[in-house]
Every structure is written in structure tokens, then in C-alpha cells.
C-alpha positions in Angstrom: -43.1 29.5 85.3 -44.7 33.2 84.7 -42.7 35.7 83.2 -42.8 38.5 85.5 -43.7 42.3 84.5 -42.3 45.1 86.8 -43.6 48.8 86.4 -41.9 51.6 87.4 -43.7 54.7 88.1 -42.4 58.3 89.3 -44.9 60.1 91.2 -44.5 63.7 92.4 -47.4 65.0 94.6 -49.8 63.2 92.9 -52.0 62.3 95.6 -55.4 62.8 93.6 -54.1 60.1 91.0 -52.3 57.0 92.4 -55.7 55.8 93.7 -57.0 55.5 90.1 -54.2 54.5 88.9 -53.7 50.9 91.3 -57.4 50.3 90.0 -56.5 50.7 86.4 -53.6 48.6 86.3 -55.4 45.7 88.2 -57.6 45.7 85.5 -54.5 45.7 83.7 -53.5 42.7 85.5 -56.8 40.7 85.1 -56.7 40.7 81.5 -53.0 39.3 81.6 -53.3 36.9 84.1 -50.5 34.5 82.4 -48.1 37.2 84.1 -46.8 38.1 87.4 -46.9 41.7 87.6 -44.5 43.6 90.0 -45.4 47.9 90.6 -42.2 50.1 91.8 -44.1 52.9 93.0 -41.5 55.9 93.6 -42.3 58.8 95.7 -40.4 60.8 93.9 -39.9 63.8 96.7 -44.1 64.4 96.7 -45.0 67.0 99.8 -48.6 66.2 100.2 -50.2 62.8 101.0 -48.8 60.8 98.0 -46.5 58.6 100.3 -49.7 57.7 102.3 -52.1 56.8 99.8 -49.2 54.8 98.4 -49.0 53.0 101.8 -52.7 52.4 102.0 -52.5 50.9 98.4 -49.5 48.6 99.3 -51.0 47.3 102.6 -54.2 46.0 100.3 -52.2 44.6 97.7 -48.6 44.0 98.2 -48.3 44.3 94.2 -47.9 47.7 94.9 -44.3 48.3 96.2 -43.1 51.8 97.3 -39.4 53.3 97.2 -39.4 56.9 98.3 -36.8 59.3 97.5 -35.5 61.7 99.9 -35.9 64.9 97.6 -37.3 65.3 94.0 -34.8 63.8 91.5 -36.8 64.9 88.4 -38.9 62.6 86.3 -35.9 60.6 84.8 -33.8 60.2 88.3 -36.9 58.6 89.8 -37.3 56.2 86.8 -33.5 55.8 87.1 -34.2 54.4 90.9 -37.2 52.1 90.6 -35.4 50.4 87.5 -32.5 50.0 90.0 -35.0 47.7 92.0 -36.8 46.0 89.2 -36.9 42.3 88.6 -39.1 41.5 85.9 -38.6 40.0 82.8 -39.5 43.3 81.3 -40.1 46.7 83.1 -42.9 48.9 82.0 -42.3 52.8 82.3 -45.0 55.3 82.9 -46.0 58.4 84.9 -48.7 58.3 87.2 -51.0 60.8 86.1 -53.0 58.5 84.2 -51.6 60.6 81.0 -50.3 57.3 79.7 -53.1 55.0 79.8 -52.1 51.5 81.2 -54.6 49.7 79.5 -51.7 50.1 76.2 -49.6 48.1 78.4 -51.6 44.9 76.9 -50.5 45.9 73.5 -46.8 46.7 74.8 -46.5 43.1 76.2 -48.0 41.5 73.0 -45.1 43.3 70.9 -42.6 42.0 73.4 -43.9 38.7 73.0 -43.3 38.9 69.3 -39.4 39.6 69.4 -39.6 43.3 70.1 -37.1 44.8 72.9 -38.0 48.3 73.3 -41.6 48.7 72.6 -42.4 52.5 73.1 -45.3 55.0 72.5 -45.9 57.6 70.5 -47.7 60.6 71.2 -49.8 61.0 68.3 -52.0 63.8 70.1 -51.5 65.9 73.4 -55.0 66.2 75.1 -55.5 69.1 77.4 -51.9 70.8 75.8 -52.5 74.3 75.2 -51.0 75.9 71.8 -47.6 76.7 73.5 -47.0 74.2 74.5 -47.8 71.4 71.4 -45.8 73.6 69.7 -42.8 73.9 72.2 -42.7 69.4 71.7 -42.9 69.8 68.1 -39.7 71.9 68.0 -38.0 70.2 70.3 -38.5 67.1 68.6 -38.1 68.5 65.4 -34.6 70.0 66.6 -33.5 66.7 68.5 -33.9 64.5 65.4 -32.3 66.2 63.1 -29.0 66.9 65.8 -28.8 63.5 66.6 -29.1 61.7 62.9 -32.8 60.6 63.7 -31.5 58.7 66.6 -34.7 59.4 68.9 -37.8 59.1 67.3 -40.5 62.0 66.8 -43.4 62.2 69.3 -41.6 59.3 71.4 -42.4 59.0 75.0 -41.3 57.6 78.2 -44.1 55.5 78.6 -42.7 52.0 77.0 -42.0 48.3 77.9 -38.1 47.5 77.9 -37.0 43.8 77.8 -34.6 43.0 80.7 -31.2 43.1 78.8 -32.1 46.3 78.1 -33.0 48.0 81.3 -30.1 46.4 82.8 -27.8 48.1 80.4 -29.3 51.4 81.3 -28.8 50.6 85.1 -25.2 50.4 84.6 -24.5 53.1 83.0 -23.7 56.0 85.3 -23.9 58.9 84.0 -25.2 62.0 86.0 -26.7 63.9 82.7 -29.7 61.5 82.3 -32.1 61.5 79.2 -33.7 58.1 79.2 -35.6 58.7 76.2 -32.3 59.3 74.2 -30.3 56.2 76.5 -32.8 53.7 75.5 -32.7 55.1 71.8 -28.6 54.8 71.8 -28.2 51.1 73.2 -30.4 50.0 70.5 -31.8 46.0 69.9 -35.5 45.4 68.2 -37.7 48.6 69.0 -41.2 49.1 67.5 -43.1 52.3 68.4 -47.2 52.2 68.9 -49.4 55.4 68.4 -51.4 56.6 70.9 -53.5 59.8 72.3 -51.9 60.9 75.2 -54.9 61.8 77.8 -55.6 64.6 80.2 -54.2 64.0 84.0 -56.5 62.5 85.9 -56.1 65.1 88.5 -54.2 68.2 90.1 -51.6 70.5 88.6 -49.2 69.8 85.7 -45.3 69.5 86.8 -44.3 70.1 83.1 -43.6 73.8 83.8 -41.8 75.7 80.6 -38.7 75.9 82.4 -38.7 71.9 83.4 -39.4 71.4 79.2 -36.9 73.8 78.7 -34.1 72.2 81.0 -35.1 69.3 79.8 -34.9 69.6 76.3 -31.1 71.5 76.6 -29.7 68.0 78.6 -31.2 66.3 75.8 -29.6 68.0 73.1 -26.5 68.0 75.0 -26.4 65.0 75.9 -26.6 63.2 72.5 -25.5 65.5 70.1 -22.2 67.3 69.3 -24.1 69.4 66.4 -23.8 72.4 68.9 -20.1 72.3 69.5 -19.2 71.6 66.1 -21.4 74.7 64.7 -18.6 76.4 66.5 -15.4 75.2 64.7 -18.2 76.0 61.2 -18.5 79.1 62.3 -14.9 80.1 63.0 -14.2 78.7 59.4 -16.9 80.6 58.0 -15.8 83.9 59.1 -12.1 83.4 59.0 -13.1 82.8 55.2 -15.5 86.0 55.2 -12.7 88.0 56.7 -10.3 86.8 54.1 -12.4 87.3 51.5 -13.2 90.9 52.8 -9.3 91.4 53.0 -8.9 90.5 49.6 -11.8 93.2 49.0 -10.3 95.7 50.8 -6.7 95.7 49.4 -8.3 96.2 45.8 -10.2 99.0 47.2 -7.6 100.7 48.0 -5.6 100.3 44.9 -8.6 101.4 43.2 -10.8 103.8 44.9 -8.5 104.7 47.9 -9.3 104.7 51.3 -12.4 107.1 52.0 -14.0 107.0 55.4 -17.1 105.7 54.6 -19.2 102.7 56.2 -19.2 103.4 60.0 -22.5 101.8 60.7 -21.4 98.5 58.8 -18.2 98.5 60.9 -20.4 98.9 64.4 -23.3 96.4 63.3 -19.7 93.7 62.7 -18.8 94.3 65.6 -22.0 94.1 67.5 -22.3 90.7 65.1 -19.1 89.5 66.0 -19.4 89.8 70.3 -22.9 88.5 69.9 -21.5 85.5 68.0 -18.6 85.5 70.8 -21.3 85.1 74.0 -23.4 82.3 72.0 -20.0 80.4 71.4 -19.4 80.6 74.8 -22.7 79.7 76.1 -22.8 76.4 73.9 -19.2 75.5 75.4 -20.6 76.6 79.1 -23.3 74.2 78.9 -20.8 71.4 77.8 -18.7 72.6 80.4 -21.4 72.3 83.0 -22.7 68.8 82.3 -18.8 67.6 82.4 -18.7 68.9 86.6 -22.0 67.4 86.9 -20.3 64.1 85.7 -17.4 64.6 87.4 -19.0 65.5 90.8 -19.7 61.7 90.1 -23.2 62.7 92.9 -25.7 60.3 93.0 -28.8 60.2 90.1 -31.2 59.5 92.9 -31.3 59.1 97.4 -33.0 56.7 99.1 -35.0 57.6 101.8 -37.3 54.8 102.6 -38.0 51.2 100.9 -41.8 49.3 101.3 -41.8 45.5 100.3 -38.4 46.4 97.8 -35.3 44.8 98.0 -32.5 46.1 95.6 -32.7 43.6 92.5 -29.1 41.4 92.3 
């Protein structure tokens, strides 16, 4: 019996792609004919004609599945709803933008077949990235790595094959504040990573606006690192030392020297220094605060609005 390979795609109003993109991963699926392949197609919210191209693609090959979402979920509740519907042995993740090129999806199933569970890409280059924004993923990455004890990888992308056991893990864990990069870093079992350029889109307007990287990045850190929240019981050490120390400083002045009136501007720019500290504290603990009522809210990660040859996997 063929193992079977399911690939889950998010697509946002990416109507000038998903054409290419069926005719890439047939080629795909010539070249590994030993597999059935499954494609979770989800319409991730799009407002132009993604839906309908999708439909077109489905009714010629019924490979090609659809689930449409009633509003835009982001990049990772979309992936978060076609894994909900996978069956495969595996599931491939990928955007459709042709960014990630499917023809690595050969090389992702030969490291599955040799024992590896999570076999992911790395982004080794960023084609068509403008200075900004290269830099923006290095220090993200940079930042992420070190806060979370080298847990997720430099470079790593979404684009990756997951065994079953894994993506299955990862459906049942219901939290609202997703990351799926860091999730499939944190349950763990045999991962490999594999190099590769990551490509232009093959058409229309990037989604990765600086405020999306930005959010994104923030729920990342967040999400998998308590670096931020314990800078703050440092930092309240640190100056309750400093303050003691500067006590101890002060006494002996005035024993000494007596108490002039001198250092006004030392005693503004402390306090200036010490309500700036006082709003960054509380900004790290409102973000905490935040993600906690978005997990309480307990809200869905992701609305179904339609389904096209899916049923929800048992």
C-alpha cells in the first residue's frame, strides 16, 4: 500500500500563483509516483479570485482539495486548519507563492524515508528581500535563538515535511498564541534541516508587511521564552543593589563632605531613567498579559466557511 503525502498550503489572494503552483507540484508528483499525494488548498480569507482558480484546479484534478476560511487567520491559523484535515502519512507545509520551491519536496521525502521526523528548510538566501528587511530576519532570529536556548534553529522556515505523529501532536494542542515554527521546534523527535535559496513570488504583492513581521516576531518571542519577564525580576535586583550601594555612598558623604546641593541634573536624568524603566516593565508584562486573554478567550485558531472534496481527518 502507498504511503500517502498531504500538503497543506495557506493562500491569501494569491490568484496570479495557485495556477503555477498545481503544475509544479504535479511535476512533483510524477517524479514520486510510489506516493499518493493529497493537496489541502486553504483559502485563507483571499478577496479576489483565489477561491475560483482553486475550484477550476480541483474540478481537473481532485488532488487538489480546497477548505476556505471565513476571514484571514494569518499564515499560521490557516496551516493550523488544513493540518486539522490532513491524512497523510506525512504532511508537507508550504506557502503558495512559489517562494518555497516544491521541487525540494523530493529531497524532504527522501530525508523522511531515512528516519528523519521533522525535515525543515533553511533559508540560506532571501531573493527579491530588500536590505530592511534581510536584516529585520537576521535579528529576529538572532534574538529568538539566543531567548529560547537555541531551541528554533537560525534561517528556519515553515516550509518542511512533518511525519504524522508529529503533526498530530501539533493538532491537539490548543493554544490560541500559535507559532508553528517554534511548536514543531518544542515537541521535538529526529529533525534534520536542508539549505535552500528561498525564490522571488511568482506573482502579485508581498503579505509580509513590517508590521505582520513585527507581530509576528513579538508572539514568537513570547510565546517560547520567559527571558523577557525574567529581565524584570534582574532588573529590580540590579537596581535595588545600585540604590543600596548609592545609599551606602551617600551616608559617607555626608559624614564627610556634608550635604551640598549639587547634582540636579543626575537626580532628573534617574528619574527620567527610572519611569522609562517603569513603562518597559510594564509593556513586557502587558504583552504576557495579553496573550493569557487571548488563551483564555479559548476563540477558535481558525473558521470554516466552506469544504471542497475534505472531510475532517478522524
Amino acid at each position: 500500500m502507498q504511503k500517502i503525502i498531504s500538503i497543506v498550503i495557506s493562500a491569501f489572494n494569491e490568484e496570479g500563483c495557485v495556477e503555477e503552483l498545481a503544475i509544479q507540484l504535479k511535476k512533483v508528483f510524477a517524479q514520486n509516483n510510489n506516493y499518493t499525494f493529497e493537496v489541502i488548498m486553504v483559502d485563507n480569507g483571499s478577496t479576489d479570485r483565489t477561491f475560483e482558480k482553486l475550484f477550476e484546479i480541483h474540478r481537473s484534478d481532485d488532488k487538489f482539495r480546497i477548505l476556505q476560511l471565513a476571514r484571514n487567520f494569518g499564515m499560521d491559523g490557516g496551516i493550523t486548519a488544513g493540518l486539522k484535515y490532513a491524512k497523510g502519512d506525512a504532511a508537507v507545509i508550504m506557502t503558495a507563492n512559489l517562494q518555497d520551491t516544491p521541487s525540494l519536496i523530493t529531497e524532504f521525502i527522501k530525508k523522511w524515508e531515512e528516519g528523519y521526523e521533522n525535515v525543515y528548510g533553511i533559508v540560506k538566501k532571501r531573493t527579491g528581500k530588500g536590505l530592511i528587511r534581510r536584516m529585520n530576519s537576521q535579528i529576529f532570529y538572532f534574538i529568538i535563538n539566543r531567548m529560547t536556548g537555541s531551541l528554533i534553529p537560525k534561517n528556519v522556515s515553515d516550509f518542511r515535511l512533518v511525519d504524522r505523529k508529529i503533526y498530530q501532536t501539533i493538532n491537539v494542542m490548543d493554544e490560541r498564541n500559535r507559532f508553528l515554527r517554534g511548536m514543531f521546534a518544542w515537541v521535538g523527535f529526529k529533525s534534520v534541516g536542508i539549505e535552500y535559496e528561498r525564490g522571488k513570488r511568482f506573482a502579485g504583492k508581498s503579505h509580509a508587511l513590517s508590521k505582520n513581521v513585527f507581530s509576528l516576531a513579538i508572539r514568537g518571542i513570547f510565546a517560547f521564552s520567559y527571558v523577557p519577564i525574567r529581565f524584570i525580576a534582574a532588573s529590580g535586583f540590579l537596581l535595588s543593589l545600585f540604590s543600596f550601594i548609592f545609599l551606602i555612598i551617600s551616608i559617607l558623604g555626608f559624614f564627610i563632605k556634608g550635604v551640598p546641593f549639587k547634582g540636579y541634573g543626575m537626580i532628573v536624568s534617574l528619574i527620567v531613567f527610572m519611569f522609562s524603566l517603569v513603562f518597559f516593565i510594564l509593556g513586557i508584562l502587558g504583552q504576557y498579559i495579553a496573550q493569557i486573554y487571548e488563551e483564555v478567550k479559548a476563540r477558535p485558531n481558525y473558521i470554516v466557511k466552506k469544504l471542497v472534496g475534505l472531510t475532517e481527518a478522524k
